[in-house]
VOSEDO-153621 format. One line per 5 residues: number of its first residue (from 1); their letters; for each residue x negated, y negated, z of C-alpha. Coordinates in steps of 0.25 Angstrom, whole numbers, plus 5000, padded with zeros to 4 digits. Layout:
% VOSEDO-153621
NUM	a	X Y Z ~ ...
***
This chain:
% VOSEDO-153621
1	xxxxx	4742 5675 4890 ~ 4730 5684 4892 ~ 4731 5694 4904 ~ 4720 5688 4911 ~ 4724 5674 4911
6	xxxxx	4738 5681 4916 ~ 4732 5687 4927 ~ 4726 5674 4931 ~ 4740 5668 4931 ~ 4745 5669 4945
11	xxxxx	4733 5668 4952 ~ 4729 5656 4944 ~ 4743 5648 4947 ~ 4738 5646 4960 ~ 4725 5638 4957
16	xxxxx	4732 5629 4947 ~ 4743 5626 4954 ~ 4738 5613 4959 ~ 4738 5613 4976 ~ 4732 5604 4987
21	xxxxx	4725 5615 4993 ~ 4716 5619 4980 ~ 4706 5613 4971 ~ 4715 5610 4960 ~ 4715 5607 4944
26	xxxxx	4723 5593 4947 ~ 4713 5581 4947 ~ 4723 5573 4957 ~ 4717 5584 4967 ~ 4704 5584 4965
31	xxxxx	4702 5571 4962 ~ 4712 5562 4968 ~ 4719 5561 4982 ~ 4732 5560 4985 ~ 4732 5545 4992
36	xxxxx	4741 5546 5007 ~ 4748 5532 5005 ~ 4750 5523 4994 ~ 4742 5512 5000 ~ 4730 5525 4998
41	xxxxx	4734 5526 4985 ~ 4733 5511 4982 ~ 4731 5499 4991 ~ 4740 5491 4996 ~ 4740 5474 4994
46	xxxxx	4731 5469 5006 ~ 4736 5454 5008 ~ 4720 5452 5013 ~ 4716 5454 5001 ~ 4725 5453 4992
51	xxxxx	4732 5440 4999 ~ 4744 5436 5007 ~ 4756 5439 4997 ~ 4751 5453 4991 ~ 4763 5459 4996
56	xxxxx	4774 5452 4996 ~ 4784 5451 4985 ~ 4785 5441 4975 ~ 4791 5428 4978 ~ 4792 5423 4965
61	xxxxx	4800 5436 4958 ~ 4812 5432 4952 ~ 4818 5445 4947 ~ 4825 5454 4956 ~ 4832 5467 4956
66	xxxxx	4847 5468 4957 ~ 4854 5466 4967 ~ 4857 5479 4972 ~ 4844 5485 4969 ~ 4842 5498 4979
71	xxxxx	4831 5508 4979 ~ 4826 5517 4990 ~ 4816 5509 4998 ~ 4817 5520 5008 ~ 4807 5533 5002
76	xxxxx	4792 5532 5003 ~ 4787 5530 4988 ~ 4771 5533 4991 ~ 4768 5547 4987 ~ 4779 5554 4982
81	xxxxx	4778 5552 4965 ~ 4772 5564 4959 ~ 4760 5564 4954 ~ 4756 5561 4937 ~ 4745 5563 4928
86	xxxxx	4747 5555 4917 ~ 4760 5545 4913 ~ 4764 5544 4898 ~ 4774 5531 4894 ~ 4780 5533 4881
91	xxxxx	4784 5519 4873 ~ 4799 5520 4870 ~ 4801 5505 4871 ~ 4814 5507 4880 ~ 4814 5504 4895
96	xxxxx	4824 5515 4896 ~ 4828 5528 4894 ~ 4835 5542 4894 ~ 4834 5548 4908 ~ 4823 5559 4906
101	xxxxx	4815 5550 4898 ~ 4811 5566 4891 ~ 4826 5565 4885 ~ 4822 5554 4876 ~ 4824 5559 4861
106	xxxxx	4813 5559 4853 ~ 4804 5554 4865 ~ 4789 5556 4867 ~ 4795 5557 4882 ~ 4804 5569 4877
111	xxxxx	4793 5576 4868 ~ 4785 5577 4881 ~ 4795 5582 4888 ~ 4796 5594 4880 ~ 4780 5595 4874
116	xxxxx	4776 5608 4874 ~ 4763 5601 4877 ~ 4763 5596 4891 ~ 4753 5586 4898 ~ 4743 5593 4905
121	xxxxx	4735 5583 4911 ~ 4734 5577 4925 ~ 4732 5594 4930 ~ 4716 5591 4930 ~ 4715 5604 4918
126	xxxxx	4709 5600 4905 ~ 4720 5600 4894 ~ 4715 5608 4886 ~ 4716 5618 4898 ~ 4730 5613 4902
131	xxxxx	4736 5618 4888 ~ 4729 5631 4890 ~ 4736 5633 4905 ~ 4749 5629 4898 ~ 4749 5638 4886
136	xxxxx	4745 5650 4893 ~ 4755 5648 4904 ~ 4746 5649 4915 ~ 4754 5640 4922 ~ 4767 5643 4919
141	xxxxx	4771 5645 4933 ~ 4766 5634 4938 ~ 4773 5619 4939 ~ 4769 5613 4924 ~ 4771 5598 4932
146	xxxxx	4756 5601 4933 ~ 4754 5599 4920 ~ 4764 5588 4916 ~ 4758 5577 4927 ~ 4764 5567 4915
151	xxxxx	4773 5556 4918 ~ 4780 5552 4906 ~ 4788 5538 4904 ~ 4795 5532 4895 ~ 4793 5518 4892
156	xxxxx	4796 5504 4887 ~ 4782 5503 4877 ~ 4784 5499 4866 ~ 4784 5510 4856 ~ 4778 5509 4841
161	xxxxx	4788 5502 4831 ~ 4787 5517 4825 ~ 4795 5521 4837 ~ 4808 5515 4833 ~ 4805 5519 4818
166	xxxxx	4804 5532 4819 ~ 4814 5544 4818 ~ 4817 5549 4833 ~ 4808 5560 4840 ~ 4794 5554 4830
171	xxxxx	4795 5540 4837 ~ 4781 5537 4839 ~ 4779 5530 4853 ~ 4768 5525 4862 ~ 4763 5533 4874
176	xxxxx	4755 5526 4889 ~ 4747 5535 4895 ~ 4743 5533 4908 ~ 4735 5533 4914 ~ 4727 5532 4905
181	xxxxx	4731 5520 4897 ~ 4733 5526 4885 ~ 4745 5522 4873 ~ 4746 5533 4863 ~ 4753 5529 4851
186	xxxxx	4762 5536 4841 ~ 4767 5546 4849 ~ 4779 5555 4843 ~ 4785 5566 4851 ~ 4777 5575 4842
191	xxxxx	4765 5571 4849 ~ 4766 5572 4862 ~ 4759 5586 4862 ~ 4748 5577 4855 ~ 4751 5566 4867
196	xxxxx	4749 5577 4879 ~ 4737 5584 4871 ~ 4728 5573 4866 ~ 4733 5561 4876 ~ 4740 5565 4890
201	xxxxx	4731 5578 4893 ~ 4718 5572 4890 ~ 4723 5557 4898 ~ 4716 5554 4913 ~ 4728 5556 4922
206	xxxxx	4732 5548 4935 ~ 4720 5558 4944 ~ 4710 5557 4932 ~ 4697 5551 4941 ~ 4693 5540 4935
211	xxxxx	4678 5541 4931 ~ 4671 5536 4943 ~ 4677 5548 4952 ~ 4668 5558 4954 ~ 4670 5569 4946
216	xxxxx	4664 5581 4940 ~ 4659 5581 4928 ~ 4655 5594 4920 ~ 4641 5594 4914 ~ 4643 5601 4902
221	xxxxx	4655 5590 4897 ~ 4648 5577 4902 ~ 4657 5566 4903 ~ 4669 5575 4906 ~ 4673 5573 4919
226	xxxxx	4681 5583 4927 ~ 4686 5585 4943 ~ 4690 5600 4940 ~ 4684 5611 4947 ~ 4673 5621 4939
231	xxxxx	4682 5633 4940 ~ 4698 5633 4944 ~ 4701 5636 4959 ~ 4704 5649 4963 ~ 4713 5657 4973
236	xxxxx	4705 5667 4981 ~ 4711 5679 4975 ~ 4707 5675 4960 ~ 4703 5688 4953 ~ 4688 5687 4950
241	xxxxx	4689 5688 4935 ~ 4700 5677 4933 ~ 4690 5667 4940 ~ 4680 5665 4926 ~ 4694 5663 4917
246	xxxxx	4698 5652 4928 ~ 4685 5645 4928 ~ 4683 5647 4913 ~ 4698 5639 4913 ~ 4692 5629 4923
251	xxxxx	4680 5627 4915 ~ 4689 5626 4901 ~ 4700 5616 4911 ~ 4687 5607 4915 ~ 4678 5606 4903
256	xxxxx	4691 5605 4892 ~ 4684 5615 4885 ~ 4692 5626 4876 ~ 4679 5635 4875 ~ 4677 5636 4888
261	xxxxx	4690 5643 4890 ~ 4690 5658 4884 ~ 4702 5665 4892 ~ 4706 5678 4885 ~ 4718 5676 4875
266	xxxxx	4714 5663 4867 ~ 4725 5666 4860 ~ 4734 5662 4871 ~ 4728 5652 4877 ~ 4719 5644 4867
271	xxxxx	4724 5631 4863 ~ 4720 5622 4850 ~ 4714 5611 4852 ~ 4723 5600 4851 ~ 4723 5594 4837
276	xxxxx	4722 5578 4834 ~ 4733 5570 4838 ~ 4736 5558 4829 ~ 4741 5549 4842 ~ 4731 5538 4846
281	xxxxx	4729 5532 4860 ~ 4726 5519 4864 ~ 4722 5511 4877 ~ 4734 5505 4885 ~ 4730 5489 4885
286	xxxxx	4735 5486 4898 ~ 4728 5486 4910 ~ 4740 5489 4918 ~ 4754 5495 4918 ~ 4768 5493 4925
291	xxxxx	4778 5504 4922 ~ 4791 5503 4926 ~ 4802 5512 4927 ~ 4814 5506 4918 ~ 4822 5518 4917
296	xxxxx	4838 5515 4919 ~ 4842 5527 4915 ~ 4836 5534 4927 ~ 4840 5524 4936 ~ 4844 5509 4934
301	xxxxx	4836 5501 4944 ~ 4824 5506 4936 ~ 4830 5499 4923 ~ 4833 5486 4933 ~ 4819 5485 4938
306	xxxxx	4809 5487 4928 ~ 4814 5476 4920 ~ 4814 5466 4930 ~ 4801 5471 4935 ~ 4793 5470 4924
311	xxxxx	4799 5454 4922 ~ 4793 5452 4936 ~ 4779 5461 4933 ~ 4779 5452 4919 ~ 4780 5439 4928
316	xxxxx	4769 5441 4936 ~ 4759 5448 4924 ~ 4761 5436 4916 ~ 4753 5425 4924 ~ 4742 5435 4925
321	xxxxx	4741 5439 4910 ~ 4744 5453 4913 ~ 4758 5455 4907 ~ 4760 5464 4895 ~ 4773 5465 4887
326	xxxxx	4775 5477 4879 ~ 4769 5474 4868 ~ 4756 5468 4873 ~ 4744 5476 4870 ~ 4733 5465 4876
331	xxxxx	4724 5472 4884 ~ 4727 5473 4899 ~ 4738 5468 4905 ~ 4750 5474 4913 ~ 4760 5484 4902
336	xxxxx	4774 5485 4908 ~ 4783 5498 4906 ~ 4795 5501 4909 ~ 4794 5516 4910 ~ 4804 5528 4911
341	xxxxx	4807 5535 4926 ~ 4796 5539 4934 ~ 4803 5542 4946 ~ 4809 5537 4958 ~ 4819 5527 4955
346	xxxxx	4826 5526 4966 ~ 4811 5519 4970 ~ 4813 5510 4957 ~ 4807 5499 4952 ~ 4794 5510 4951
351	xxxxx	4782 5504 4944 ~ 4770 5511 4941 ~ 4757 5503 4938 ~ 4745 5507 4931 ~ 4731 5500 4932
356	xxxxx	4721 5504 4922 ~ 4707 5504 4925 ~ 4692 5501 4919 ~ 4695 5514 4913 ~ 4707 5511 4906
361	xxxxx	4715 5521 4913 ~ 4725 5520 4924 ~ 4717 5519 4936 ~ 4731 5516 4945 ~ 4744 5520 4944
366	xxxxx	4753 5515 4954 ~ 4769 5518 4957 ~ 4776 5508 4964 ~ 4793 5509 4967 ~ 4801 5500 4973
371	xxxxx	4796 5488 4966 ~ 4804 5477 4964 ~ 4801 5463 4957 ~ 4794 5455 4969 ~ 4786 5465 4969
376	xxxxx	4780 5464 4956 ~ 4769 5453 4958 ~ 4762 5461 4969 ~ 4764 5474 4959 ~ 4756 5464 4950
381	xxxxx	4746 5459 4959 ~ 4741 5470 4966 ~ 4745 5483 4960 ~ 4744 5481 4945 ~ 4733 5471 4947
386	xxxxx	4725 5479 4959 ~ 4731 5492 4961 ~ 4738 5488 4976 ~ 4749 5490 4980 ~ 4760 5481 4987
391	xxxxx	4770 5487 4994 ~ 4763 5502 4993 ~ 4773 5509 5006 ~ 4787 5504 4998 ~ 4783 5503 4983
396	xxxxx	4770 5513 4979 ~ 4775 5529 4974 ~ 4762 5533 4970 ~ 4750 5532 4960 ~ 4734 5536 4956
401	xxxxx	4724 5528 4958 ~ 4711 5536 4950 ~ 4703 5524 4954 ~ 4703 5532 4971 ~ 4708 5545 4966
406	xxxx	4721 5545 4973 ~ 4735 5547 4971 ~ 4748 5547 4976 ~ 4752 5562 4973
***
């Protein structure tokens, strides 16, 4: 690394590090608000409007957990899940698996785990600018959860027949990316530099504004929108020659513009440009997705509940034309996954919903726990359907709604 960009090293960690007190790189700062309470966050069933029965439980549900079913009904849910950029699903065609779903060999999920590629979006940083920061190391010191906002499940998808005829570590799989709707096929785990590179970095995140926020848009790249700041915030005692290389780097960072950065020792720091990928993408049909954590192996009420849940979820789709099994590709519709852990079983059944909007992208992404099969015709009546949500103080974690800037985290 050049000696300028060395000295600039600690005095630069400060400004990056993301903070509550600063202006900061992270669009869910800048742009998005951190909602108080879930029924901030999203609203909660109004039976003036939305009639009598809105929250009670089903009368009609004829599948029940076991017996001795126990969870803690004791912790408040709201507000205490981290917060995630971006969530990948990778089509394994199981509904379980090992414990770290990374462990799987010859997995998409375990070439991830060890990429030396890592995603780099949902830091507000361009990703051209992101693999600079990485390469050079400027931020070696620094916590690299900032740059791996990434939720990774595996999932019951159906993968490709080529799947199950390949040789093991080059089955090719299919990939959800969510927010933003997106199924990227043939994917090995040669490819997942190509994945993060060309698909994940580049993808609107959970606190990407939707485009009627108001942002910034730069003059001399119209169309590209952008909510970062001219030049990168700076501490008080900044040396006066390091501020044009921090703003030269802000300007690269905001416009995604290799010329613009010239810092000393290109040797060092450049980075190719990324070469064509052969992976194609394609919209996600449906409209609407419930994900459900079936994972046994982590803990067994998970693989008790999503099963039953999705028999009672199927039961009240059907009659409104909405259910989609696995293998149904009609437009709209609600997809229902089972997905690997994502936290907090001990809260189990935990659902997440996504809503997709006019734009085609997740507009909402709601966390519910402690769901249990008579809740399921208010879960599709009002929170798939409307965005509310039923019993928000006992059942919702968390969420982004990019429709009202907020989030849970």
């Amino acid at each position: 690394m050049s000696s300028t960009l060395k000295s600039i090293y600690n005095r630069s960690t400060s400004f990056f590090t993301p903070t509550a007190s600063r202006t900061d790189l992270s669009l869910s700062s800048t742009e998005f608000t951190k909602a108080t309470n879930g029924t901030s966050l999203f609203p909660k069933v109004d039976p003036a409007v939305d009639g009598p029965d809105c929250d009670h439980d089903c009368e009609s549900c004829a599948v029940n957990y076991p017996a001795k079913w126990s969870i803690d009904e004791t912790d408040q849910l709201y507000g205490h899940v981290n917060g995630w950029a971006t969530h990948l699903l990778v089509a394994t065609g199981k509904s379980d698996w090992v414990r770290d779903v990374e462990d799987e060999k010859g997995s998409v999920m375990e070439a991830l785990g060890k990429a030396s590629v890592k995603p780099a979006n949902g830091v507000g940083i361009s990703p051209y600018l992101s693999r600079i920061i990485l390469k050079s190391s400027i931020l070696d010191e620094l916590t690299r959860a900032t740059f791996q906002k990434l939720m990774l499940s595996a999932s019951n998808m159906p993968p490709p027949s080529a799947y199950y005829e390949a040789s093991p570590g080059h089955c090719p799989t299919t990939v959800l990316l969510l927010p933003a709707f997106t199924l990227i096929d043939n994917v090995t785990p040669s490819d997942v530099d190509d994945l993060t590179t060309h698909f994940i970095d580049p993808a609107p995140t959970n606190t990407t504004p939707l485009p009627n926020h108001s942002l910034t848009t730069r003059p001399e790249h119209p169309g590209r929108a952008s909510t970062l700041p001219t030049s990168l915030p700076t501490p008080a005692d900044t040396p006066t020659e390091t501020l044009p290389i921090l703003n030269e780097a802000a300007t690269a960072l905001t416009l995604n513009d290799p010329t613009a950065l010239t810092l000393s020792d290109p040797s060092t720091l450049s980075i190719p440009a990324p070469q064509p990928t052969h992976l194609t993408a394609r919209p996600c049909p449906h409209k609407y997705l419930i994900l459900l954590c079936s994972q046994k192996t982590r803990d067994a009420r998970c693989g008790q509940s999503a099963p039953l849940l999705r028999r009672e979820f199927e039961r009240h789709l059907r009659p409104l034309r909405l259910y989609r099994d696995l293998d149904d590709e009609r437009p709209g519709g609600v997809g229902i996954y089972f997905i690997s852990h994502v936290g907090g079983h001990k809260y189990a059944a935990n659902v997440m919903v996504y809503r997709k909007g006019e734009n085609g992208e997740a507009n909402q992404g709601i966390w519910l726990a402690r769901v249990r099969p008579e809740d399921c015709e208010g879960i599709v009546k009002f929170t798939v359907l409307k965005g509310k949500v039923v019993k928000p103080e006992r059942q919702l974690r968390g969420g982004f709604d990019r429709e009202r800037g907020l989030v849970s985290w």
